[in-house]
N, C-alpha and C positions, 0 to 999 in steps of 0.2 A: 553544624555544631562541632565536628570534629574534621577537621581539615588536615589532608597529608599531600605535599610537595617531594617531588621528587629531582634529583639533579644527580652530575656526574657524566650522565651517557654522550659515546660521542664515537667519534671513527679513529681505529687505532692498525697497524700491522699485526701482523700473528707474533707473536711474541711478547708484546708490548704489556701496559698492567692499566688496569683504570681502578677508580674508587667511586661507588654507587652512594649517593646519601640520599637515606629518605626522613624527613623530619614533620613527625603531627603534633598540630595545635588546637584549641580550642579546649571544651570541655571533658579533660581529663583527670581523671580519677588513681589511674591508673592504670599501665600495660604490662600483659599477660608474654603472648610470644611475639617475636617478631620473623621476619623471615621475606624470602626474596622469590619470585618466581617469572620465567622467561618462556617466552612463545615467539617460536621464528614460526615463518610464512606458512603454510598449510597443514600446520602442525599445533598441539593441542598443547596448554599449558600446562608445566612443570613445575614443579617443585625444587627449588635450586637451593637451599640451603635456608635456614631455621635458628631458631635460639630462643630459648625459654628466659622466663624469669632471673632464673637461676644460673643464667649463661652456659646452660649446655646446650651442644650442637649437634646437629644434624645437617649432613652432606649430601645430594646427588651423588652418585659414584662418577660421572663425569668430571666434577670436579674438584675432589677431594686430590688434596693438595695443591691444588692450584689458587682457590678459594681459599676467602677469612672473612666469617659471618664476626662481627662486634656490635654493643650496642652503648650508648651514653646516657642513661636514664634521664641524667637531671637537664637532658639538651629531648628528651623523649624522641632519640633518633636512632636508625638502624643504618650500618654501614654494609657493604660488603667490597673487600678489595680482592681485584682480578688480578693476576699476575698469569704469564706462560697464556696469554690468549691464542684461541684456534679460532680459525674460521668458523668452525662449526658452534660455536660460541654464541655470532651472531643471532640477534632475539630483540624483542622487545620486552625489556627488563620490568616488575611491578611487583612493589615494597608490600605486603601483608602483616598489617600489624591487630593482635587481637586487642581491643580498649574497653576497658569499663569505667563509664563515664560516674561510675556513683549512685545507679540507678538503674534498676532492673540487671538483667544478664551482660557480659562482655558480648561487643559485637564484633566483627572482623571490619578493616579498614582495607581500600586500594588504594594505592597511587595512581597517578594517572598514567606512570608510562613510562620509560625512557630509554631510546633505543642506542641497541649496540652493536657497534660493525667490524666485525675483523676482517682484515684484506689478507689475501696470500701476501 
């Protein structure tokens, strides 16, 4: 019913910047927050950064300023652009969008994924 595709990820140097889009379709109503979250190798998923209806945000402290949560409603997609990447960066990146399809309570939405690699 509600489909999200994710794009963007890909293999960059430390330094470098990438641009995450996650875009859902199907039967929507409306969306609530959006927001980004990464999980490197043995390690538990995180919270990377957030945004409300209303366009306010919320940062990790790892990446605050380096990071820029945005969102394009009438495209129902979330961006997030990397600038200043660290190795420590690297993760497997996953879009979280909250959706109310019109019916009953707003649910939470994943992406399927999309991995990101900084090199020294």
């Amino acid at each position: 019913q509600v489909q999200l595709v994710e794009s963007g990820g890909g293999l960059v140097q430390a330094g470098g910047s990438l641009r995450l889009s996650c875009a859902a379709s199907g039967s929507i109503f409306s969306i609530n927050a959006m927001g980004w979250y990464r999980q490197a190798p043995g390690k538990q998923r995180e919270l990377v950064a957030d945004i409300t209806s209303g366009r306010s945000t919320n940062y990790a402290d790892s990446v605050k300023g380096r990071f820029t949560i945005s969102r394009d409603n009438a495209k129902n997609t979330v961006y997030l652009q990397m600038n200043s990447l660290k190795p420590e960066d690297t993760a497997v990146y996953y879009c979280n969008l909250e959706i109310y399809t019109g019916w009953g309570a707003p649910r939470d939405y994943w992406g399927q994924g999309t991995q990101v690699t900084v090199s020294s």
